[in-house]
C-alpha positions as CSV (number, residue, x, y, z in Angstrom):
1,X,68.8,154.6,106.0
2,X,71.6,154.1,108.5
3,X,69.2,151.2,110.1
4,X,70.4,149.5,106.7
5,X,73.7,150.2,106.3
6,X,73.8,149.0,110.1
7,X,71.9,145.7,109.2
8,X,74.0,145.5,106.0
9,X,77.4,145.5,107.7
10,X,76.3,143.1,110.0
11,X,75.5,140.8,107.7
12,X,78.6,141.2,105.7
13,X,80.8,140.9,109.0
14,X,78.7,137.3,109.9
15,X,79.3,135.9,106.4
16,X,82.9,136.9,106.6
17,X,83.4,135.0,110.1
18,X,81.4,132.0,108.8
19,X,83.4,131.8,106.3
20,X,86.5,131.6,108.0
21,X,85.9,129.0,110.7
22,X,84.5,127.0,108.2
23,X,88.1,127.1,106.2
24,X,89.4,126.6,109.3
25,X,88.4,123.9,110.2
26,X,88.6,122.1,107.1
27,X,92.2,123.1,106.9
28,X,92.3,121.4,110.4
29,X,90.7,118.1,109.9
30,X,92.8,115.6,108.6
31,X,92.5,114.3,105.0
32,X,91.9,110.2,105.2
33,X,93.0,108.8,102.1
34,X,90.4,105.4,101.4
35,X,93.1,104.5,98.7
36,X,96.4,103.6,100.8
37,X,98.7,101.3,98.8
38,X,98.1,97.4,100.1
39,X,101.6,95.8,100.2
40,X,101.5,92.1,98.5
41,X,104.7,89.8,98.6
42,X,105.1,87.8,95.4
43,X,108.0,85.2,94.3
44,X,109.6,85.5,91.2
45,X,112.6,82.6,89.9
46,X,113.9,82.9,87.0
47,X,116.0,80.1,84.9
48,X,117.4,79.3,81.6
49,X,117.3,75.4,80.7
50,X,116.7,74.4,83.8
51,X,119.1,76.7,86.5
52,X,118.2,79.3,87.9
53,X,119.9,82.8,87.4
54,X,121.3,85.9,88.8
55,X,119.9,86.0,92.2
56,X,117.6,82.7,91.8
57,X,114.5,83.4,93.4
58,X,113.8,86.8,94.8
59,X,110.5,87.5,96.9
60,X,109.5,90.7,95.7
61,X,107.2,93.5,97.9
62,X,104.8,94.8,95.2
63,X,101.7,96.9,95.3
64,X,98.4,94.3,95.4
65,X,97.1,94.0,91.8
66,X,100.2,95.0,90.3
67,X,100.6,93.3,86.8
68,X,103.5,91.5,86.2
69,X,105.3,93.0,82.8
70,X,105.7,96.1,85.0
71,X,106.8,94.4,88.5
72,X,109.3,92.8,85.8
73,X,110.2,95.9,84.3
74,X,111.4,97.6,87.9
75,X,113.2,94.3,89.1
76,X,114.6,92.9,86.0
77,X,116.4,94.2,82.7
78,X,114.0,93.4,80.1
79,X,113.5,93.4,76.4
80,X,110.1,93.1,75.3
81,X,107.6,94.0,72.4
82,X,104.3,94.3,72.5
83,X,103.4,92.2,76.0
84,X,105.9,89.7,74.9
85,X,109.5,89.2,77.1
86,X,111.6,88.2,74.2
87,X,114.9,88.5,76.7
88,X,115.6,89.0,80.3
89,X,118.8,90.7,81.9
90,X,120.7,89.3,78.7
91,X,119.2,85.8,78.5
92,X,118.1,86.0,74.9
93,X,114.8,83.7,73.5
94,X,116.5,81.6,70.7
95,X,113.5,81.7,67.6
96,X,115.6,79.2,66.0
97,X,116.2,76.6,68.4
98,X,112.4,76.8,69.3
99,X,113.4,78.1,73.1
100,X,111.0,81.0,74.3
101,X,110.7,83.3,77.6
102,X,107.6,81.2,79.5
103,X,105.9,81.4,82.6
104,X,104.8,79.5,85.0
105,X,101.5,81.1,87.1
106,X,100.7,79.5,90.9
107,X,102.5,75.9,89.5
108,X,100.5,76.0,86.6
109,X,100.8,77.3,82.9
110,X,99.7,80.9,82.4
111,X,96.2,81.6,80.8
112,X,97.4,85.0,80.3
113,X,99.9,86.9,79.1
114,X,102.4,89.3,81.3
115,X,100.6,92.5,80.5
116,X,97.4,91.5,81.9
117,X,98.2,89.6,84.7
118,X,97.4,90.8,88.2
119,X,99.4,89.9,91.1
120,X,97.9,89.2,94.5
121,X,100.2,88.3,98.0
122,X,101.4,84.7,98.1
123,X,101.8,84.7,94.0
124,X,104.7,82.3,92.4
125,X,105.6,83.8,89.1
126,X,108.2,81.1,87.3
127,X,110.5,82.4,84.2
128,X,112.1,79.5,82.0
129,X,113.6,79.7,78.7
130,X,113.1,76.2,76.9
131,X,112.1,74.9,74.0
132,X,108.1,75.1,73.4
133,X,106.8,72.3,73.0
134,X,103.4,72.8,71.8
């Protein structure tokens, strides 16, 4: 009997230690995080009938696959509905007068709208107000 209770406390006293070097050292390794922000730099200009306004064009440090109607959201005072940019920092589209918020894309038109657009480093992203011709 006391054979057992002998072997049984030894046991209990090896898992015990094992188990605390093991938390050990995992406490002690240091966590490497696979998912670190990459840093892209994309240009944004914005103008209204042809000039550009507030700061003109701003190069703006954003996180790589960003989409745009949020990068606008931090940098810019927007109104929008729905995906669309109906105004930005007081520069209101005129329905009227035909003149809408559009954007330009890397020089050329944008296939897609704001919401869904993902920016990589070396994007050009160019706001104009002006009458749509369609």
């Amino acid at each position: 009997m006391k054979k057992w209770l002998l072997l049984l406390a030894s046991t209990l006293v090896l898992v015990g230690c094992g188990q605390t070097t093991q938390t050990e050292e995992t406490a002690s390794t240091p966590v490497e995080s696979s998912e670190q922000a990459v840093l892209a730099e994309v240009t944004v200009s914005v103008t209204v009938d042809g000039e550009e306004i507030d700061e003109g064009e701003q190069v703006l440090e954003v996180e790589e696959g960003a989409i745009l109607l949020d990068v606008m959201k931090e940098h810019y005072e927007l109104e929008e509905a729905d995906g669309f940019i109906s105004a930005i920092n007081g520069y209101e589209q005129d329905e009227e007068a035909g003149k809408y918020w559009l954007f330009d894309f890397n020089g050329e038109m944008a296939e897609v709208g704001a919401a869904e657009l993902e920016l990589s480093d070396g994007d050009l992203v160019e706001w104009k107000l002006e009458a749509f011709e369609g």
